[in-house]
PDB file of N, H, CA, C and O in Angstrom:
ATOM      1  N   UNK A   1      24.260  55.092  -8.378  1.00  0.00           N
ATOM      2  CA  UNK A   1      25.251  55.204  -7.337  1.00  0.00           C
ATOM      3  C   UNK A   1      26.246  54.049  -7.473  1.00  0.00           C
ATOM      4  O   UNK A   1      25.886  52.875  -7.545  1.00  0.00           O
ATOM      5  N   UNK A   2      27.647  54.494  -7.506  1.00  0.00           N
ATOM      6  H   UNK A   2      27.940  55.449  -7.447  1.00  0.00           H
ATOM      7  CA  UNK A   2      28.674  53.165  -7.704  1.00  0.00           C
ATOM      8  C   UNK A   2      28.545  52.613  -6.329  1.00  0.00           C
ATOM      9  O   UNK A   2      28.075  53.139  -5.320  1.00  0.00           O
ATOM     10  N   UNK A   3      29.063  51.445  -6.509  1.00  0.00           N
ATOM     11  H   UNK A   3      29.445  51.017  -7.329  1.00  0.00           H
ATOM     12  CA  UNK A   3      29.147  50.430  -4.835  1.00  0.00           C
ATOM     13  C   UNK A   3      31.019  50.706  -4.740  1.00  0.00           C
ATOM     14  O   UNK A   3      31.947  50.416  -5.495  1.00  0.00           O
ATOM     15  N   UNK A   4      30.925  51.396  -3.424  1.00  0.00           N
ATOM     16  H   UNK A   4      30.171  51.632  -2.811  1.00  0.00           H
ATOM     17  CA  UNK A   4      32.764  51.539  -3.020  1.00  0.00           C
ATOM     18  C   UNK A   4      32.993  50.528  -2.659  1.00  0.00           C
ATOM     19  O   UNK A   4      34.181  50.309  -2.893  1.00  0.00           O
ATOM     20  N   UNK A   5      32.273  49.243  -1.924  1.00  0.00           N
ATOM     21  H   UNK A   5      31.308  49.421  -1.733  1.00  0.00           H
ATOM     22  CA  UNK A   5      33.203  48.099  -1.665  1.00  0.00           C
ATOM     23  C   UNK A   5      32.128  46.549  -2.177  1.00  0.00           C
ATOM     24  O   UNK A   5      31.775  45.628  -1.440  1.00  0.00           O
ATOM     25  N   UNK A   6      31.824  46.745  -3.719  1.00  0.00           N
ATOM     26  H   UNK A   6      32.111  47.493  -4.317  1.00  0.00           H
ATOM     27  CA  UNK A   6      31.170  45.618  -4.092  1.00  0.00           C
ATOM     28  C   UNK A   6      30.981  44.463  -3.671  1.00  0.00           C
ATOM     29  O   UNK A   6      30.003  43.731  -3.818  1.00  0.00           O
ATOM     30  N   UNK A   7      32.301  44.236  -2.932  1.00  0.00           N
ATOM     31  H   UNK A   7      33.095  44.831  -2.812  1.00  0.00           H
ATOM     32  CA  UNK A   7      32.247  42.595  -2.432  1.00  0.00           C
ATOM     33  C   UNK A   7      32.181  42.711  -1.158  1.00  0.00           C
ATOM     34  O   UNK A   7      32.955  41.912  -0.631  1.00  0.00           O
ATOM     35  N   UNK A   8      31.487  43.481  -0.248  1.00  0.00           N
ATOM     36  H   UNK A   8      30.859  44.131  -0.676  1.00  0.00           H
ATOM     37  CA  UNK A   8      31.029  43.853   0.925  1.00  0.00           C
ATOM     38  C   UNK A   8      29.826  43.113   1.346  1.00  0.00           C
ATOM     39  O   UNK A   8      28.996  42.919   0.458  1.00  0.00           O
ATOM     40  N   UNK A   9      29.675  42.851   2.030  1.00  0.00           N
ATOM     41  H   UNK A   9      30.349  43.008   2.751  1.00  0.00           H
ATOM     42  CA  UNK A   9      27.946  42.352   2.886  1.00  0.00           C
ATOM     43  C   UNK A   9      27.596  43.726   2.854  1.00  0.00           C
ATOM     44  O   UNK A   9      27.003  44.010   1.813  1.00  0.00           O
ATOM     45  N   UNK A  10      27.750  44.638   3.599  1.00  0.00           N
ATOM     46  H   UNK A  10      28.232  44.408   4.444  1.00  0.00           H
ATOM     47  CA  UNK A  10      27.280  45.636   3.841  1.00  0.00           C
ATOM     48  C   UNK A  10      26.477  46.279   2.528  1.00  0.00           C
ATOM     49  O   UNK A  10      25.279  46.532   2.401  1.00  0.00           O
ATOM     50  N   UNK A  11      27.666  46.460   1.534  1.00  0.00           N
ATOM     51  H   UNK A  11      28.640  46.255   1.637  1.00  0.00           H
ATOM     52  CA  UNK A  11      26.487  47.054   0.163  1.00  0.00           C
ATOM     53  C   UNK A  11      25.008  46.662   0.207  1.00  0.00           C
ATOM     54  O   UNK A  11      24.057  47.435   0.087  1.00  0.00           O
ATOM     55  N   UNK A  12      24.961  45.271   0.409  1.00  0.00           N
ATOM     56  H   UNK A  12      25.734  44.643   0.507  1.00  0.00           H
ATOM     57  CA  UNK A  12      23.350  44.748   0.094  1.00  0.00           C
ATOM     58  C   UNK A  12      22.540  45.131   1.629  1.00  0.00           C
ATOM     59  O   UNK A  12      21.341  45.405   1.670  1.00  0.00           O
ATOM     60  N   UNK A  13      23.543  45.088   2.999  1.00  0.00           N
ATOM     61  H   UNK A  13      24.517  44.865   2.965  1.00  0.00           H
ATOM     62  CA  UNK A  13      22.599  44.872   4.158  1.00  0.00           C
ATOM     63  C   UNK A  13      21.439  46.135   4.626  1.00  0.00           C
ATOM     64  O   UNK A  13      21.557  47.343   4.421  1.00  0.00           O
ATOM     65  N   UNK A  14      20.534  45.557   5.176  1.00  0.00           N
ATOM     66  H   UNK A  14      20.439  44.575   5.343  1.00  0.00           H
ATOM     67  CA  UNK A  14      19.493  46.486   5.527  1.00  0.00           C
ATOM     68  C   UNK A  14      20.056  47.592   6.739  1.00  0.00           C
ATOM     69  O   UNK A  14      19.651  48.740   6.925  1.00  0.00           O
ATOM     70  N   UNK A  15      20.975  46.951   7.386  1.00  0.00           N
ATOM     71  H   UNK A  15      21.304  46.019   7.235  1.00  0.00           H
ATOM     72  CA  UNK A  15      21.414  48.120   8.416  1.00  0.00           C
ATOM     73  C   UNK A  15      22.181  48.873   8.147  1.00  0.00           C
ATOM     74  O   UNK A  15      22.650  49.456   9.124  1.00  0.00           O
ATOM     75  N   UNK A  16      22.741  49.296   6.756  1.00  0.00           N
ATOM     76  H   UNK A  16      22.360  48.822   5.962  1.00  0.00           H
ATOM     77  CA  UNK A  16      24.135  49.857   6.308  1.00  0.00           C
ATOM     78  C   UNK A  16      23.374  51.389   6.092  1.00  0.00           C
ATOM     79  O   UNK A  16      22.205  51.557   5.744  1.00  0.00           O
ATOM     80  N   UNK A  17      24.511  52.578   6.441  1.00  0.00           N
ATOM     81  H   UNK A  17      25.460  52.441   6.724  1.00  0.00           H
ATOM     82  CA  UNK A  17      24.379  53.737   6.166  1.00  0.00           C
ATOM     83  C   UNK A  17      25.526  54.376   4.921  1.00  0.00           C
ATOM     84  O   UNK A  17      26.753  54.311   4.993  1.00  0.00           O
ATOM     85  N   UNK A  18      24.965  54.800   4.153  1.00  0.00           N
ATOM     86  H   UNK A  18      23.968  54.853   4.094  1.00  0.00           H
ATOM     87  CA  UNK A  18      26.315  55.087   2.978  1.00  0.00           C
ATOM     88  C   UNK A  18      26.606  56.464   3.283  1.00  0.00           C
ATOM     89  O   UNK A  18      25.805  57.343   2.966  1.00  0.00           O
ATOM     90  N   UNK A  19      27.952  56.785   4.017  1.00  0.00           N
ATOM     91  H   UNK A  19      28.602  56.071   4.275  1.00  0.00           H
ATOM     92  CA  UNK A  19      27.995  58.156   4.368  1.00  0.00           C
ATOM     93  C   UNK A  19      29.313  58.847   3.359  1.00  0.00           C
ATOM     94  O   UNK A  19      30.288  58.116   3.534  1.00  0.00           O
ATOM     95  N   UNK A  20      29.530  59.547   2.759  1.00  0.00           N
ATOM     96  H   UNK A  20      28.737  60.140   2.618  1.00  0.00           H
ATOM     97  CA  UNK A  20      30.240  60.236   1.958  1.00  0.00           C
ATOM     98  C   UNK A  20      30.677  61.931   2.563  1.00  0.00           C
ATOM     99  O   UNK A  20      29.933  62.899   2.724  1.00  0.00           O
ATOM    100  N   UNK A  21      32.033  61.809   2.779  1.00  0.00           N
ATOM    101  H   UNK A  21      32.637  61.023   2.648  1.00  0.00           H
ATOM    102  CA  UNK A  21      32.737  63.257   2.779  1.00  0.00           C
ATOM    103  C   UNK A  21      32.408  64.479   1.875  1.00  0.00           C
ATOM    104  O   UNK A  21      31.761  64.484   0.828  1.00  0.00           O
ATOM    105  N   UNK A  22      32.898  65.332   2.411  1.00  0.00           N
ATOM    106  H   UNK A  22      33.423  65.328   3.262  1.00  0.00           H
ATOM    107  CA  UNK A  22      32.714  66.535   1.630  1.00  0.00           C
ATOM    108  C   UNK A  22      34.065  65.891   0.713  1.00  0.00           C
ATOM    109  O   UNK A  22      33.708  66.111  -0.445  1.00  0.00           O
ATOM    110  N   UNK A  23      35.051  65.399   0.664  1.00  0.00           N
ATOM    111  H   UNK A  23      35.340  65.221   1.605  1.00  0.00           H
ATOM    112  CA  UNK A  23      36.189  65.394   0.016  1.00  0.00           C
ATOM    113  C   UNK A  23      36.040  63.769  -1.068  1.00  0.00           C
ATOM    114  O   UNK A  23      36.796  63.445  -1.984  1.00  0.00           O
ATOM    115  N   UNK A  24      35.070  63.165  -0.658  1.00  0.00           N
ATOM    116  H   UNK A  24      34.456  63.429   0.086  1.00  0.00           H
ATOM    117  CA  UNK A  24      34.474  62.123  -1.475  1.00  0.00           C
ATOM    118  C   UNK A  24      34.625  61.093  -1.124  1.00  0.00           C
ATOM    119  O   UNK A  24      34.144  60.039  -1.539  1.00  0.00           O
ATOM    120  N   UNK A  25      35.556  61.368  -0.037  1.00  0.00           N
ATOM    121  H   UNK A  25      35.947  62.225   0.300  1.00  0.00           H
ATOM    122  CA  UNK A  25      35.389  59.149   0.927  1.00  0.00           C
ATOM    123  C   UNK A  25      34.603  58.700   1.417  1.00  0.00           C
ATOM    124  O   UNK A  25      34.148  59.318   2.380  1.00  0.00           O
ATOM    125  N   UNK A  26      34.157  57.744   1.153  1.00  0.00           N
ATOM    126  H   UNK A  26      34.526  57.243   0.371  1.00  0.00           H
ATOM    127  CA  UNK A  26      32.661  56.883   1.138  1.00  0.00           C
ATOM    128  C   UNK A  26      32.824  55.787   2.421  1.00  0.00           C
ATOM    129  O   UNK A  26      33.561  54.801   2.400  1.00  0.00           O
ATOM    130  N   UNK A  27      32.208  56.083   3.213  1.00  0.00           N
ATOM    131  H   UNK A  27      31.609  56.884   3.230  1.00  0.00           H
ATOM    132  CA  UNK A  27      32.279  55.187   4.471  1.00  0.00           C
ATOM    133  C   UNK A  27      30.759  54.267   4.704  1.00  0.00           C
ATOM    134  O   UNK A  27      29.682  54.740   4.342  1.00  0.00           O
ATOM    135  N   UNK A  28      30.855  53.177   5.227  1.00  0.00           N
ATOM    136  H   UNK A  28      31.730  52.793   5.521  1.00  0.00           H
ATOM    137  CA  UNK A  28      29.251  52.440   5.159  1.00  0.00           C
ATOM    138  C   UNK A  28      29.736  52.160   6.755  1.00  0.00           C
ATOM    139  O   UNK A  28      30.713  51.660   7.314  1.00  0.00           O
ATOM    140  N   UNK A  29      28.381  52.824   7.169  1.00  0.00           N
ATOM    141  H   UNK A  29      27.588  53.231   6.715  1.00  0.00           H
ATOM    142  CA  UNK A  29      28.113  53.129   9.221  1.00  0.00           C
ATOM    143  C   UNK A  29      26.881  51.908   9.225  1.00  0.00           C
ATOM    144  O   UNK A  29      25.962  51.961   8.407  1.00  0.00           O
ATOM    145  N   UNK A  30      26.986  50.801  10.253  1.00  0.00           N
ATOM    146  H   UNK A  30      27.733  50.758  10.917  1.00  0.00           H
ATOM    147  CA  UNK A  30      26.411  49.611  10.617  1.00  0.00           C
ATOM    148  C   UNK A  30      25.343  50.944  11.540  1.00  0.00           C
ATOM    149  O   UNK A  30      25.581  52.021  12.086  1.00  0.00           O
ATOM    150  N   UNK A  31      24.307  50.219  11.334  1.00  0.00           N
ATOM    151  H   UNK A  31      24.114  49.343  10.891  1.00  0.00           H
ATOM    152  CA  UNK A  31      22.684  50.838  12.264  1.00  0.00           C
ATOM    153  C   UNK A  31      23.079  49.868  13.157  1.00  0.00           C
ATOM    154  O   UNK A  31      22.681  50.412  14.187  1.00  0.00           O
ATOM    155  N   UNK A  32      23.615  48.737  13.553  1.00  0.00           N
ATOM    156  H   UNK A  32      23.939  48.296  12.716  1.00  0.00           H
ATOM    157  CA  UNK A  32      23.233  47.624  15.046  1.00  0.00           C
ATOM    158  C   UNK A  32      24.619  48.341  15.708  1.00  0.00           C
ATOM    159  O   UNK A  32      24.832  48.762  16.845  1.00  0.00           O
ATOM    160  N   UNK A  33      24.937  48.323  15.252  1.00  0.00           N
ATOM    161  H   UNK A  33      24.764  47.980  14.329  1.00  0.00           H
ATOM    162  CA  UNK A  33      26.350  48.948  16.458  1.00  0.00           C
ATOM    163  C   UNK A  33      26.023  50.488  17.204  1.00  0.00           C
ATOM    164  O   UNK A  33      26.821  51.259  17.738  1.00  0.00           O
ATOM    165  N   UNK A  34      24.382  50.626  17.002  1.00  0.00           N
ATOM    166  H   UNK A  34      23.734  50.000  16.568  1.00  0.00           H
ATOM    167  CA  UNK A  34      23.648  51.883  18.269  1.00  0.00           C
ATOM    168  C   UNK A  34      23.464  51.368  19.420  1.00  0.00           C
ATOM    169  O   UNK A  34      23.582  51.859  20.542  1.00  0.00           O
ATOM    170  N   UNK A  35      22.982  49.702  18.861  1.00  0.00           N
ATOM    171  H   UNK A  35      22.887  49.303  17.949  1.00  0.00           H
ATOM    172  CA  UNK A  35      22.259  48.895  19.891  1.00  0.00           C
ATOM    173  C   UNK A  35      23.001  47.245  20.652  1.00  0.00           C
ATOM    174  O   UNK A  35      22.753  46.328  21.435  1.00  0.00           O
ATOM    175  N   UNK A  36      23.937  47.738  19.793  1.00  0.00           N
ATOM    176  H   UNK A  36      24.138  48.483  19.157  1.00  0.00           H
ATOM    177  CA  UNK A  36      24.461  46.271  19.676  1.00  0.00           C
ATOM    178  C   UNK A  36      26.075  46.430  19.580  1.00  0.00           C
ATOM    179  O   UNK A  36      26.656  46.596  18.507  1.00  0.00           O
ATOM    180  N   UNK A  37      26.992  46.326  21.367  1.00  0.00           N
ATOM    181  H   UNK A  37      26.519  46.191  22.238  1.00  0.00           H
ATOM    182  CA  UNK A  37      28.098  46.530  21.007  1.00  0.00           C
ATOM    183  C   UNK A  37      29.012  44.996  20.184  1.00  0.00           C
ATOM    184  O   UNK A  37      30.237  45.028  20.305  1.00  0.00           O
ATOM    185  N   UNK A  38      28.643  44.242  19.712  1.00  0.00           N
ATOM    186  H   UNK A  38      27.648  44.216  19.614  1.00  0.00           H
ATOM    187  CA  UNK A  38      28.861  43.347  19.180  1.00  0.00           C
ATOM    188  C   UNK A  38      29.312  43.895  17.906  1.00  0.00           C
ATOM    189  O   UNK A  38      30.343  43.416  17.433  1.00  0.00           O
ATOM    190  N   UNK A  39      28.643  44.919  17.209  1.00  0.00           N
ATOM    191  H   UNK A  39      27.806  45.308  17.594  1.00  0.00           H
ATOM    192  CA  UNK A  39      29.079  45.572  15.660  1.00  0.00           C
ATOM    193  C   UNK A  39      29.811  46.649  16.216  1.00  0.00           C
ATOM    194  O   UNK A  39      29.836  47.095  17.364  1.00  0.00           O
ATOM    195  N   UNK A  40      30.573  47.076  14.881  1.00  0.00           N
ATOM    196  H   UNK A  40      30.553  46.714  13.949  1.00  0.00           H
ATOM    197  CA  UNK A  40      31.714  48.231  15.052  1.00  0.00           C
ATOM    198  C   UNK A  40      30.748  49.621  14.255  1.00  0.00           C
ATOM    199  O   UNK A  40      30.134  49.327  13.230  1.00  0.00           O
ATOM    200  N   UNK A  41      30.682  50.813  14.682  1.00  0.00           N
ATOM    201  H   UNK A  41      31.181  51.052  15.515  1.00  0.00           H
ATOM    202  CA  UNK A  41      30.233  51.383  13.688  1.00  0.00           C
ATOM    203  C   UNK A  41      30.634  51.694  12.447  1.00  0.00           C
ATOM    204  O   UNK A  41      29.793  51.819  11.557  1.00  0.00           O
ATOM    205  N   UNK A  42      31.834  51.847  12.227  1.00  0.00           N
ATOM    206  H   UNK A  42      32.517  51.746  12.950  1.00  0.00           H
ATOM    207  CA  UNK A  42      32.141  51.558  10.490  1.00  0.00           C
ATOM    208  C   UNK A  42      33.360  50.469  10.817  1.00  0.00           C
ATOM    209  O   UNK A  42      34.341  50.913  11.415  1.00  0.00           O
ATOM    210  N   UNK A  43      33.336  48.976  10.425  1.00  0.00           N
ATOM    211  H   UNK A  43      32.539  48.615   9.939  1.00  0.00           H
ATOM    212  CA  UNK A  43      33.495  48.009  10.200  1.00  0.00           C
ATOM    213  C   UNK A  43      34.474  48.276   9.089  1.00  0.00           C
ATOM    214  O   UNK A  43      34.063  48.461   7.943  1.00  0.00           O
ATOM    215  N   UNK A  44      35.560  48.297   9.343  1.00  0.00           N
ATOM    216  H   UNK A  44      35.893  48.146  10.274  1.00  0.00           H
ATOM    217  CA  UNK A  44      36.643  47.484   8.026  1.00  0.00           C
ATOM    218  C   UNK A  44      35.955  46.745   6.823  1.00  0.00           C
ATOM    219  O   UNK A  44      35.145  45.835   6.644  1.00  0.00           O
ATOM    220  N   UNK A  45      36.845  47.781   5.969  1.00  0.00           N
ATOM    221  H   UNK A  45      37.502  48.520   6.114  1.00  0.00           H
ATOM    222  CA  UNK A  45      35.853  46.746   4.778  1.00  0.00           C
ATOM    223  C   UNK A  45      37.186  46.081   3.842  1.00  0.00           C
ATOM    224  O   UNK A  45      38.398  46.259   3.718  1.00  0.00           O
ATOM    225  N   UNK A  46      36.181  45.270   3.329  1.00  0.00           N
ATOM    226  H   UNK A  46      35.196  45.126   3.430  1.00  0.00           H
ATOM    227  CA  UNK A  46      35.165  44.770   2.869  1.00  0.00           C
ATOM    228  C   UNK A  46      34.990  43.751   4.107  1.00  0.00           C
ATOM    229  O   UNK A  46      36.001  43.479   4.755  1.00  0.00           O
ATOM    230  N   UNK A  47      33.844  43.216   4.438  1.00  0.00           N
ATOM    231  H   UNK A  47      33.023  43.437   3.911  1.00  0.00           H
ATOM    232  CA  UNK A  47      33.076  42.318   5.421  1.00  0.00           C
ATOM    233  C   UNK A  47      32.217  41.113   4.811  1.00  0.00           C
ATOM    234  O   UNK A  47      31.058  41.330   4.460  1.00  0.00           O
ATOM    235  N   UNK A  48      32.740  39.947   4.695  1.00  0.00           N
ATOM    236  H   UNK A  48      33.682  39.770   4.980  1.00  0.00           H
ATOM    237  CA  UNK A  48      32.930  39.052   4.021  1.00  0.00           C
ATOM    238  C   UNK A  48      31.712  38.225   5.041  1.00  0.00           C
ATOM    239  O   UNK A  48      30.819  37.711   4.368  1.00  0.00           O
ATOM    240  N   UNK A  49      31.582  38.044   6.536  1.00  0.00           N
ATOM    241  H   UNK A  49      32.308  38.461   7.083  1.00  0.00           H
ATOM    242  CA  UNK A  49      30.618  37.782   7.388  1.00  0.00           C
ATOM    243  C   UNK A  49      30.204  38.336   8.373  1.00  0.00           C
ATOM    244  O   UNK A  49      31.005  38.918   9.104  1.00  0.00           O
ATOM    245  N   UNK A  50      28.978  38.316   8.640  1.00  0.00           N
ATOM    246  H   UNK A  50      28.327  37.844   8.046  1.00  0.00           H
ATOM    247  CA  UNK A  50      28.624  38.838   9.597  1.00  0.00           C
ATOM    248  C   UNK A  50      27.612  38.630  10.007  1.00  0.00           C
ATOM    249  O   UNK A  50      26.668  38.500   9.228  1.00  0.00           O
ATOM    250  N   UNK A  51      27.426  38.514  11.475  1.00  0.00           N
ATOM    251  H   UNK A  51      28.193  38.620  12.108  1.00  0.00           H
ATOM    252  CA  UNK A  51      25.974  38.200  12.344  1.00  0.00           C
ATOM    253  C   UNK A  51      24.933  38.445  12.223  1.00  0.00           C
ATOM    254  O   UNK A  51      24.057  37.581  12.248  1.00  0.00           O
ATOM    255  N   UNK A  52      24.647  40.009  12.013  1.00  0.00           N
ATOM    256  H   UNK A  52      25.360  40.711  11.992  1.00  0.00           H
ATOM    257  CA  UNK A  52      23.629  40.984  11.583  1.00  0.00           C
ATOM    258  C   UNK A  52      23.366  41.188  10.223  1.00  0.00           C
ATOM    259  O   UNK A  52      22.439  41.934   9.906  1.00  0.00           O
ATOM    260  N   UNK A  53      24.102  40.587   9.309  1.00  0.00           N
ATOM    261  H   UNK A  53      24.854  39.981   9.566  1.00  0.00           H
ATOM    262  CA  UNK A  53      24.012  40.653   8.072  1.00  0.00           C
ATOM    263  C   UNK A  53      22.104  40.393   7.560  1.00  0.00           C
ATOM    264  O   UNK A  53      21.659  39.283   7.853  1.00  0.00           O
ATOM    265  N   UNK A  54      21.205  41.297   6.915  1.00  0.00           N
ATOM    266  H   UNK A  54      21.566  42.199   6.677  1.00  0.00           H
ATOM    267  CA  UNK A  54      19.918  41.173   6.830  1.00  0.00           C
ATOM    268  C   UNK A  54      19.817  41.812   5.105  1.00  0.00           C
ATOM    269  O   UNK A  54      19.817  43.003   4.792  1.00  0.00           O
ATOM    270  N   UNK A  55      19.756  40.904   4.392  1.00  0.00           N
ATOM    271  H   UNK A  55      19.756  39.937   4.647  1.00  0.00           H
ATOM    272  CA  UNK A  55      19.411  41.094   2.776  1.00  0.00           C
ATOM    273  C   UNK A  55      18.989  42.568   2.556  1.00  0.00           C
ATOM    274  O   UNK A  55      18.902  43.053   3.684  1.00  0.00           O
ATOM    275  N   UNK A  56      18.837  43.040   2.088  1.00  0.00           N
ATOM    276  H   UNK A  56      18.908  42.646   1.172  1.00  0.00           H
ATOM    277  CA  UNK A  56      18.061  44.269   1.654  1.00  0.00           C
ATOM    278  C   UNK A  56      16.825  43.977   0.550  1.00  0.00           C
ATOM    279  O   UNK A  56      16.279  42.877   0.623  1.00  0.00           O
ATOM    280  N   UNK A  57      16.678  44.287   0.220  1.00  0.00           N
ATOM    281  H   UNK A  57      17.122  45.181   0.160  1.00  0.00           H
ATOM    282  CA  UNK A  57      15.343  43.719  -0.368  1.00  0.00           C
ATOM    283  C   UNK A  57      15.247  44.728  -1.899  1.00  0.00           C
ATOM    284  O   UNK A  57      14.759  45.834  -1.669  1.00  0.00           O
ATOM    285  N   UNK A  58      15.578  44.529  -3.155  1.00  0.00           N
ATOM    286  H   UNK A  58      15.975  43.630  -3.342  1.00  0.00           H
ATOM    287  CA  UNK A  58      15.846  45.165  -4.326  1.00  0.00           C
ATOM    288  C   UNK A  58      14.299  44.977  -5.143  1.00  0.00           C
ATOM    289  O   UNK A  58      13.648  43.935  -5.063  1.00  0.00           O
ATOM    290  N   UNK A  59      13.998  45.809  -5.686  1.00  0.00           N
ATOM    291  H   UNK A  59      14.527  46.655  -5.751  1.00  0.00           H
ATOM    292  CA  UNK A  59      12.744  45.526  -6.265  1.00  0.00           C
ATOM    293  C   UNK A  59      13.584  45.749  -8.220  1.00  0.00           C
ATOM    294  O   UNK A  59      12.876  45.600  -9.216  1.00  0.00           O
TER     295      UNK A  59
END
């Protein structure tokens, strides 16, 4: 899978959703912005910092 915004936090974060169009635009939806109006649900990218930012964990 290519990364649409490589230099994103989001690519790596554990709360990121990778949602893709039928027409092929690739949007990344924050999971804390259900619970947490502090996050946006899709956040302007690229996102350089952020509060909720949580590693993902790559094996």
């Amino acid at each position: 899978m290519t990364q649409a915004f490589p230099t994103s936090l989001c690519q790596r974060c554990v709360h990121v959703r990778r949602i893709e169009s039928d027409r092929g635009s690739v949007f990344l939806q924050c999971g804390l912005a259900r619970t947490d109006l502090r996050f946006k649900k899709y956040p302007p990218q690229p996102v350089h910092r952020c509060a909720g930012f949580r590693e993902e964990a790559r094996s």
